[in-house]
C-alpha positions in Angstrom: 3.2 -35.3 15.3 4.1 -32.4 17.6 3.7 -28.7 16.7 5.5 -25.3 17.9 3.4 -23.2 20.1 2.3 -20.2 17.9 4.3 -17.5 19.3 2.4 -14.5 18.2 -0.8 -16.0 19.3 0.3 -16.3 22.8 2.2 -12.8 22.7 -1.6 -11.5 21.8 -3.0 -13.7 24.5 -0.8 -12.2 27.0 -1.8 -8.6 26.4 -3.8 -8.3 24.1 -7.3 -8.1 26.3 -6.1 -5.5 28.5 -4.4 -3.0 26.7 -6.0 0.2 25.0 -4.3 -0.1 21.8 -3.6 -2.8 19.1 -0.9 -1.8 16.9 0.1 -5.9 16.3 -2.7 -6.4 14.4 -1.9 -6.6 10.6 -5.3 -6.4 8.8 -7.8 -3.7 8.2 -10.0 -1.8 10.7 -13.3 -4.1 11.2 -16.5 -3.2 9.3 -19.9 -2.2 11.3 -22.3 -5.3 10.4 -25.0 -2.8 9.7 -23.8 -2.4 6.5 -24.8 -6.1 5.6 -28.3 -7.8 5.7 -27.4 -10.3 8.5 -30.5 -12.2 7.9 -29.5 -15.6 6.2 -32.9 -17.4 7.3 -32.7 -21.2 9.1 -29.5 -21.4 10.5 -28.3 -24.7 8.9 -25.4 -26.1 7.6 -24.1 -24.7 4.5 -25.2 -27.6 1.6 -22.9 -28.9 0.0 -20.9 -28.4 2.7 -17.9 -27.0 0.4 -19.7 -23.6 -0.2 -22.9 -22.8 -2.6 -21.7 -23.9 -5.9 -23.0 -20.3 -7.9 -21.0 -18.3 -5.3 -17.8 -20.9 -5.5 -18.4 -20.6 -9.5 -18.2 -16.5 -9.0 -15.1 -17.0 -6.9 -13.7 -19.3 -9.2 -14.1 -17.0 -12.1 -11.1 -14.6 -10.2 -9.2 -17.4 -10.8 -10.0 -18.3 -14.3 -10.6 -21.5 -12.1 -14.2 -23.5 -12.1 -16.8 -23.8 -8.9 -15.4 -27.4 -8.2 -11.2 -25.6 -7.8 -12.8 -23.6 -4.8 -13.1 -24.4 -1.7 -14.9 -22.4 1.2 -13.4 -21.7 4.6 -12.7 -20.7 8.3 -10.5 -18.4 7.1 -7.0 -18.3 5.4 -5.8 -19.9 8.6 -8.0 -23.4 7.6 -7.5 -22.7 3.6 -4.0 -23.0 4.7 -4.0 -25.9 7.1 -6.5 -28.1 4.8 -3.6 -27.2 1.8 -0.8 -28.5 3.5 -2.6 -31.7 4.6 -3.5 -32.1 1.2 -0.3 -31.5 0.0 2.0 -32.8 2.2 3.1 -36.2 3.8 0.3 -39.3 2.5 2.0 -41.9 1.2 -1.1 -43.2 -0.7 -0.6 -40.0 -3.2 -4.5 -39.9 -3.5 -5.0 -39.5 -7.5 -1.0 -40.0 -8.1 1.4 -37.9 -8.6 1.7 -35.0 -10.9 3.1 -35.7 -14.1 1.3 -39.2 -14.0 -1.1 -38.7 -17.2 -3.0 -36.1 -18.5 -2.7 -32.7 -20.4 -0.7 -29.7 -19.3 0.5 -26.8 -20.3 3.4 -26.3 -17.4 6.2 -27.9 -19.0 4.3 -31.7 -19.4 3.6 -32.0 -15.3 -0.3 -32.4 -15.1 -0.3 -30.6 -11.9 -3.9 -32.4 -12.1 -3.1 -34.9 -9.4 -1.5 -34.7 -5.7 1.7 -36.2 -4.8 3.4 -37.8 -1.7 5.9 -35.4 -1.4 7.1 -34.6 2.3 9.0 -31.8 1.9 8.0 -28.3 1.8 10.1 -25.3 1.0 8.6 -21.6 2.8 10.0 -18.5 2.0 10.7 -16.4 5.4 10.3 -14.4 7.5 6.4 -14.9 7.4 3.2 -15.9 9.2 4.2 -18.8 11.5 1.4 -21.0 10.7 2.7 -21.2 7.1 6.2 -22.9 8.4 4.9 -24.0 11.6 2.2 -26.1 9.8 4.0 -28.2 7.1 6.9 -28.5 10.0 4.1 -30.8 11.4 3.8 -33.2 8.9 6.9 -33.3 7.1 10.0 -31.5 6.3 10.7 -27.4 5.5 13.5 -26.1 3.8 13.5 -22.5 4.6 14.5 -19.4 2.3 15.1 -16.2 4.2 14.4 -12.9 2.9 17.1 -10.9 3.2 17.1 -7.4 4.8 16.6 -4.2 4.2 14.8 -5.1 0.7 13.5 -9.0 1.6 13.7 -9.6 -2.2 12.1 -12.8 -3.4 14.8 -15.3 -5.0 13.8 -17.5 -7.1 17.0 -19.1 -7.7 17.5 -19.7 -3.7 14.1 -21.3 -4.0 15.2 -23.9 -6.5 18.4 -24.6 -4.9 16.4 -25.6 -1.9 13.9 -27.3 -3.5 14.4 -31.2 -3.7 12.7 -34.2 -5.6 10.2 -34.8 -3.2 9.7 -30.9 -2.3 5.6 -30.9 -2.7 5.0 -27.5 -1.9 6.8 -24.0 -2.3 5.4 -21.8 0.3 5.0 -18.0 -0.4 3.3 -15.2 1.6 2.3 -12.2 -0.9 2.4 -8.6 0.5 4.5 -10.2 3.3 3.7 -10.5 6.5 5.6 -9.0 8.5 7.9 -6.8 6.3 4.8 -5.8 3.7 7.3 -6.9 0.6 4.9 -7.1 -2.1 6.7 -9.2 -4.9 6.4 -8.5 -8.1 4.5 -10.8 -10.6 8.3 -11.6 -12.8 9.4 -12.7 -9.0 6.5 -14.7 -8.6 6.4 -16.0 -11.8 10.1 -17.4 -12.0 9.0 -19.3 -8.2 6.0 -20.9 -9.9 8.1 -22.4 -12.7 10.7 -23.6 -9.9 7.6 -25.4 -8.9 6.5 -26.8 -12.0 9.6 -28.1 -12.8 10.1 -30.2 -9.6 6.8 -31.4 -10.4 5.6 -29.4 -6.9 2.8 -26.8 -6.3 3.1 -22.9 -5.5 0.8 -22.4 -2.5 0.5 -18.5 -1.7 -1.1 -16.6 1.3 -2.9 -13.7 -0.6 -5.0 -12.2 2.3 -2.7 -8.9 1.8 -3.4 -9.0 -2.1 -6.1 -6.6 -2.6 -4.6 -3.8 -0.4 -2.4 -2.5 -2.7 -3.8 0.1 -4.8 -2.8 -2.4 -8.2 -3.3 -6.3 -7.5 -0.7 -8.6 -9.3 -3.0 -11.3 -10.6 -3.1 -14.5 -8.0 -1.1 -17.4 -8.4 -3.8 -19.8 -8.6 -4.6 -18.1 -12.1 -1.1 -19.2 -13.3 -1.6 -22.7 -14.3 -2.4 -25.8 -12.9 0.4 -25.7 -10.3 -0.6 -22.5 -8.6 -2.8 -22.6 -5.4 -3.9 -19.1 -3.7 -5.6 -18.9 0.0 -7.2 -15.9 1.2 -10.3 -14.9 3.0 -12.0 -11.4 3.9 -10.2 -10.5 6.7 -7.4 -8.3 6.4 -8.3 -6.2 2.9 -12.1 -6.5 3.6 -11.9 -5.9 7.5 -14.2 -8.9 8.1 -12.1 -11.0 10.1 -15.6 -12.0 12.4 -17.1 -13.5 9.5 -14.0 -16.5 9.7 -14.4 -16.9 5.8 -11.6 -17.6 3.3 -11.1 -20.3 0.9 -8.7 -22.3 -1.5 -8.7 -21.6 -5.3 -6.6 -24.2 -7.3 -6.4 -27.4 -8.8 -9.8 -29.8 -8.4 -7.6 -33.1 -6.7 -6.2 -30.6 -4.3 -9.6 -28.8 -3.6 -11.3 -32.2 -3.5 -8.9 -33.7 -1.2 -9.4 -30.1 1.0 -12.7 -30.8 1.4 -12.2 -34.3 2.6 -10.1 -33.2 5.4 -12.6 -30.2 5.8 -15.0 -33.1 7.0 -13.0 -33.7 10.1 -12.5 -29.6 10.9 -15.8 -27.5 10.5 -17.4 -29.7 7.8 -18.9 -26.6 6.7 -17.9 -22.7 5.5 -20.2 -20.5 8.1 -23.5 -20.2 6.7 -23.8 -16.1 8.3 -20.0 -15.7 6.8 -21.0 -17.1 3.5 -24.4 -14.7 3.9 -22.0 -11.6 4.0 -19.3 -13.2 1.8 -22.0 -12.8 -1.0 -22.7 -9.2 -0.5 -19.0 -7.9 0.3 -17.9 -9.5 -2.8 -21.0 -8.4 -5.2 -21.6 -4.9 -5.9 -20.4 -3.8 -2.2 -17.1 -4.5 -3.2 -15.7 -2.1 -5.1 -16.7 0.8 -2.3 -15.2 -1.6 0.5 -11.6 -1.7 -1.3 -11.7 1.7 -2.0 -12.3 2.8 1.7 -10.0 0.4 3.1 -7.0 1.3 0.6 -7.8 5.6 1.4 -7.4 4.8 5.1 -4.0 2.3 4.2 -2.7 5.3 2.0 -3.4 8.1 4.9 -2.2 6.0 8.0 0.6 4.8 6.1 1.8 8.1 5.7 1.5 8.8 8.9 3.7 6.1 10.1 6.0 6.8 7.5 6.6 10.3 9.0 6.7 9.0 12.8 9.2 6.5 11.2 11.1 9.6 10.1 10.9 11.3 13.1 12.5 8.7 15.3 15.4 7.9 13.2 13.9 4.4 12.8 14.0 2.2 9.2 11.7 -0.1 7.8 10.9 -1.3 3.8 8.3 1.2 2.2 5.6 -1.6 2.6 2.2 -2.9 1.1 -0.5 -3.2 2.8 -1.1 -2.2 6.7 2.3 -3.6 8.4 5.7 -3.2 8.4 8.9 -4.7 10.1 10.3 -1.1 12.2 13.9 -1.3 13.5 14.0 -1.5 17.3 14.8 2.5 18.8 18.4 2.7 20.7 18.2 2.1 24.1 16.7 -1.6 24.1 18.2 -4.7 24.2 15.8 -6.1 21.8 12.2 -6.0 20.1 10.6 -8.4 22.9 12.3 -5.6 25.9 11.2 -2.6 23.2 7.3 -4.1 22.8 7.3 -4.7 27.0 8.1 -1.5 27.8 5.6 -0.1 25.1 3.0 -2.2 26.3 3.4 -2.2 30.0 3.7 1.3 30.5 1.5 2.7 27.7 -0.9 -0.2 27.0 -0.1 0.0 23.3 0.6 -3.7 21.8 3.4 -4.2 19.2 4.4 -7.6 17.8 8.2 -8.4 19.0 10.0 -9.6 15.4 11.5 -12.1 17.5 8.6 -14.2 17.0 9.2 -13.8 13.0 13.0 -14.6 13.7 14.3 -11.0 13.2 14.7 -10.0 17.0 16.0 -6.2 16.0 12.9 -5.2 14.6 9.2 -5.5 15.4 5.7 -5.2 13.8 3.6 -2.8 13.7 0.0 -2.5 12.4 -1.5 0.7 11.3 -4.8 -0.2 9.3 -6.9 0.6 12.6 -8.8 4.0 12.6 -6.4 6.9 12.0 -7.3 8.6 15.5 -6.8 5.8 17.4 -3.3 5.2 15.3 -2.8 9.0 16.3 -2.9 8.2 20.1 -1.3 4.6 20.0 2.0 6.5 17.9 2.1 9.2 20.7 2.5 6.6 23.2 5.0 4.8 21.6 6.7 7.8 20.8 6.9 9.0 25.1 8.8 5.5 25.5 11.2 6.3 22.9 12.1 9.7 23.6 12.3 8.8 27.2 14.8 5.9 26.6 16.7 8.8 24.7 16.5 11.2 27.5 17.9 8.4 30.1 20.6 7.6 27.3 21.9 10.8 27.6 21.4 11.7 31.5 
């Protein structure tokens, strides 16, 4: 098995500790832990070691899914790696394959059960971990999103998908374009997935952003699975807690391959999990979407200002055309971060090299500064354009 170094990761690796200003990253601005009783008592192990089963039962319940179709996490980067293991490339098809017995009410696959499909199809651009991953243990078929809109197709999806696809891979608000697809889009991809007897597995750590949720895929029947965690809507990334919502074989067969990662959710993330979720909630979603709403508008005008495009997008990233004057996003983001100390993410690394990402959910002063700086490296590209 052999796996593609994860470009981003090392771009953030390379500059990321030095420089003043992170406009790569795509989440939220992080939350002061003195907002949260961080007193959990005896640091054990959580028991069981797939999450309390009252707070799984709560998470479960977003889902119109039970305690035992929920899995806790290290994040949506484990929800998602523990899915496609489940998912993807054991011949031994633990509990058969779907369609093999049992009620349903997607079109007469059970969706109960976990295949031996190999192949995956991902819809791109998106999060390399969510092609990089199933790559690694089988087959992908990709579907690019076209620009300037990126809209979803869901008949390009079927035509790639294949009689052994076991997966259809969707990232929703994209990362990096922040596309949010709408719920008929998503829809129409979840019945290409029921009707190659496959599962819809969608990265929903964007979802609760946008100022009016779609509902999650995992609540559209028994071949919808949704991965998130409380990292980029909540601004919690320390807490390293997500989780898998979907059918009970795949959840079950998560946590078996959970056993051999980090056995156990975090028992201070699942501490603070409980009380950003509970009546916390609704004030942490409402901060975090006024300060998406106001820096969003203020990158849309810098946008403006420098002649630049992007897609109108959801969340707190978008995918900026490159300024005149550079070769490409990687000589664009270099230049930006080497003589301003301002880090952009080079859309090379999401296979769109005319265009990079930039993250604005940070705190609007310090978006303030880090757009100035960017905006000396532009307008002195232009001024040595037209010497």
């Amino acid at each position: 098995m052999r796996i593609d170094p994860f470009g981003l990761e090392r771009w953030f690796a390379e500059y990321e500790h030095e420089a003043d200003i992170m406009l790569a990253e795509s989440g939220i601005r992080s939350l002061d832990a003195s907002r949260f009783d961080l007193d959990p008592g005896r640091l054990d192990y959580v028991i069981p070691t797939n999450g309390d089963p009252g707070f799984r039962a709560s998470v479960g319940d977003r889902y119109g899914r039970s305690a035992d179709e929920v899995l806790f996490t290290c994040g949506t980067q484990e929800a998602n790696f523990l899915a496609f293991l489940s998912l993807l490339g054991d011949e031994r098809g633990l509990g058969g394959a779907p369609g093999d017995g049992g009620a349903s009410g997607d079109g007469g696959a059970s969706g109960d059960a976990v295949g031996s499909g190999t192949h995956a199809v991902v819809v791109t651009p998106t999060y390399q971990a969510l092609h990089a991953v199933p790559e690694a243990f089988g087959e992908v078929t990709r579907v690019e999103l076209e620009p300037p809109e990126w809209e979803l197709d869901a008949d390009a999806v079927a035509e790639a998908a294949r009689d052994d696809t076991a997966v259809i891979v969707v990232n929703n608000p994209n990362n990096p374009t922040g596309r949010y697809h709408d719920e008929a889009a998503m829809r129409a991809v979840y019945d290409v997935a029921v009707d190659r007897d496959a599962y819809l597995l969608c990265d929903e750590v964007y979802r609760l952003l946008a100022a009016e949720p779609q509902p999650p895929v995992a609540s559209f029947g028994r071949h919808g699975v949704s991965t998130t965690s409380l990292t980029k809507a909540y601004g919690l990334a320390g807490l390293r807690f997500g989780w898998i919502a979907g059918p009970e074989a795949i959840v079950e067969r998560a946590w078996q391959w959970k056993d051999y990662t980090t056995i156990s959710p975090s028992l201070l993330g699942q501490h603070v999990a409980k009380q950003a979720l509970g009546r916390r909630e609704p004030r942490i979603l409402a901060e975090n979407r006024e300060l998406a709403a106001t820096n969003h508008a203020m990158v849309a005008d810098w946008i403006d200002r420098h002649g630049l495009d992007w897609y109108d997008p959801v969340g707190v990233n978008g995918f900026v055309t490159v300024p005149d004057g550079f070769d490409d996003a990687e000589a664009f983001c270099r230049t930006v971060v080497e003589t301003e100390s301002v880090v952009l993410a080079p859309g090379g690394l999401f296979g769109f090299p005319d265009r990079f990402r930039i993250g604005f959910g940070l705190p609007t002063e310090d978006l303030k500064q880090g757009l100035d700086r960017v905006s000396r490296v532009i307008e002195g590209a232009d001024a040595d354009g037209g010497a």
